[in-house]
N, C-alpha and C positions, 0 to 999 in steps of 0.2 A: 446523867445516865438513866436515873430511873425514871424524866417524864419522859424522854426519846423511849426508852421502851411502853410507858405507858400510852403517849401516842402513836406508837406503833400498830400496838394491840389494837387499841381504838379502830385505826384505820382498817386495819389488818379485818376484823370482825363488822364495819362497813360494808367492804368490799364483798366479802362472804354473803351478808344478807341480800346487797344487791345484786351476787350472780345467783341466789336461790329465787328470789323474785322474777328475777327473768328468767329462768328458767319455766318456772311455773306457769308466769301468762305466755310467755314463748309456746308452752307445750300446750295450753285451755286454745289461746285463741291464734295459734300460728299459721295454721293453714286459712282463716278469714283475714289476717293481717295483710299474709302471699298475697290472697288474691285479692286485696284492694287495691296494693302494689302495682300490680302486672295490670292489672285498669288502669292504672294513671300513668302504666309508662308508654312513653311513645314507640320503643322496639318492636319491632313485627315479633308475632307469637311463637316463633319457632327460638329466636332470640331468648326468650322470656324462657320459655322452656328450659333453654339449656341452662339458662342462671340459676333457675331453681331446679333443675338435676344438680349442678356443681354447689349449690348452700347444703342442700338437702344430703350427700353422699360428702359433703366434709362434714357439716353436723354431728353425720353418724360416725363418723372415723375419729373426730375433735372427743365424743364419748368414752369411744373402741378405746382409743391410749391414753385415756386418764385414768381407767379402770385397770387394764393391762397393766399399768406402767407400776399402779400403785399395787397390786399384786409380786408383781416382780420384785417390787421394793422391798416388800415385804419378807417375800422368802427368801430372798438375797441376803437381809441382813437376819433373818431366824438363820443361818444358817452358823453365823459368825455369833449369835448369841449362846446357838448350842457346843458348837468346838471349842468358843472361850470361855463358857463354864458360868454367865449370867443365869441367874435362877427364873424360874418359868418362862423357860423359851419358847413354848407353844404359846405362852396366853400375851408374850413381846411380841411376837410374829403377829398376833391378830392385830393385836394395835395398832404396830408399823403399817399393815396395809390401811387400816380406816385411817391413819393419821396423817400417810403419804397424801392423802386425797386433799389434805387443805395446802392451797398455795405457800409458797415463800419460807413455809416454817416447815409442814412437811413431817419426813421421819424423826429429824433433828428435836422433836417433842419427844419420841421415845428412846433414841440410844444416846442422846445427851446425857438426861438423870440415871441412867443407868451406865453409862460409863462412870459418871460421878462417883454411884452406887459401887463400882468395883473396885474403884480405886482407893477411895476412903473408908470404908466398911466391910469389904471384903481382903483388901490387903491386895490386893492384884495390881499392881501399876501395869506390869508390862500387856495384861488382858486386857484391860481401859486403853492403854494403848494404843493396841492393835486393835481393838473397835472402832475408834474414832476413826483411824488412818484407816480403813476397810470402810467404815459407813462414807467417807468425806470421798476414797475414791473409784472405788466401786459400787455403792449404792446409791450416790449422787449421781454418778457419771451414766446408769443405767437406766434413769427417767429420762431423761434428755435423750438419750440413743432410743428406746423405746416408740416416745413421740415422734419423735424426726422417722424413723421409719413409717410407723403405722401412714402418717399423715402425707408420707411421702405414698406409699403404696393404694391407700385409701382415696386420696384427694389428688392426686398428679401433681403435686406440691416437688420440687425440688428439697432431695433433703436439709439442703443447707437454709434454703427460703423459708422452710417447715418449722426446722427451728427457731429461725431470728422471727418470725411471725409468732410462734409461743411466747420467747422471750421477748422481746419486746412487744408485745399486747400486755403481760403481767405488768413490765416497767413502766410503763406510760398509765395504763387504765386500771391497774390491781388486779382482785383477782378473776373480774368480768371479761380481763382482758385474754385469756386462756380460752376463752371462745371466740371475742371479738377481732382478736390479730389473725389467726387463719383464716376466717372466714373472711375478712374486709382482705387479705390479700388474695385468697381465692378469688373472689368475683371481680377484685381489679386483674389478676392475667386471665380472666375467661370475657373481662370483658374488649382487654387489648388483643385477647385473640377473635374476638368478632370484628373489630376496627380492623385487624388487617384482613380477614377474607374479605370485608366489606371495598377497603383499598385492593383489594386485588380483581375482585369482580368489577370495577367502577374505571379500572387499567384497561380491563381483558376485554370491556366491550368498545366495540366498532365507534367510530368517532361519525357520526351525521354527517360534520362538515366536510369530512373527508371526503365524502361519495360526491 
């Protein structure tokens, strides 16, 4: 038990470096990366365009609801630390939201030891309780609904697409994959939605041999 969690951690703190890394040259050198890109693709320029409207307007949205979502978390569960009677529930709130921002582990950093904390030291079972069962399913349940909106609204992302593209980019690639799952399914349905106007213009025109 303790090396599965210590190569957890391990991974866990990998992944983190490598989405701050990319992040960083993403942001220095993104726009000369685009357009060395869009030089070497063979898509006509209008093509090109609209792939990088749709990277560029998920981007910003994949941003929109990790910040959103992890705010939300936050005051969702300050809410249930202030009516069950945890001590310094303003200064747990701020936590929950910076904490919410790390993948896979998340809130569960801060209202874990502190249910701990109520149940054993303060004498509270039934508060510890009803923290957990309030963090596990309304403050879990409300990242997940968060994103799926944003990214559905944001991105023309179906919401259910929205989600399993979050979740499964985290499961496959860690926690780089929180950018890399919407965005790689973004640009694969804008790219089958240029494959079929392209089959539909290549239908609609006049056949030569015909005339």
């Amino acid at each position: 038990f303790g090396g599965g969690s210590v190569a957890f951690v391990i991974k866990l703190l990998v992944g983190l470096t490598i989405l701050l890394v990319s992040l960083y040259f993403f942001l220095c050198d993104g726009p000369r990366m685009v357009h060395t890109l869009m030089e070497l693709s063979p898509l006509d320029n209008r093509y090109e365009e609209e792939l990088l409207q749709e990277f560029d307007r998920t981007s910003r949205a994949i941003v929109l609801a990790t910040i959103l979502s992890a705010v939300a978390q936050g005051l969702t569960a300050g809410i249930a630390y202030y009516f069950l009677g945890a001590p310094s529930a303003f200064l747990l709130t701020a936590l929950t939201i910076v904490c919410a921002l790390i993948p896979f582990v998340g809130t569960a950093i801060v209202w874990v030891p502190v249910a701990l904390f109520m149940a054993f030291y303060q004498d509270k079972v039934p508060n510890a309780l009803g923290l957990t069962l309030y963090a596990l399913l309304i403050v879990g349940t409300i990242d997940n609904l968060i994103k799926m909106l944003i990214l559905h609204g944001q991105s023309q992302l179906h919401p259910l697409l929205a989600l399993l593209s979050v979740l499964g980019g985290m499961q496959a690639l860690g926690p780089i994959g929180i950018l890399i799952g919407p965005l790689a399914v973004t640009l694969l349905q804008t790219t089958l939605s240029i494959l079929r106007r392209e089959l539909s213009e290549f239908n609609a025109a006049p056949n030569p041999s015909a005339s």
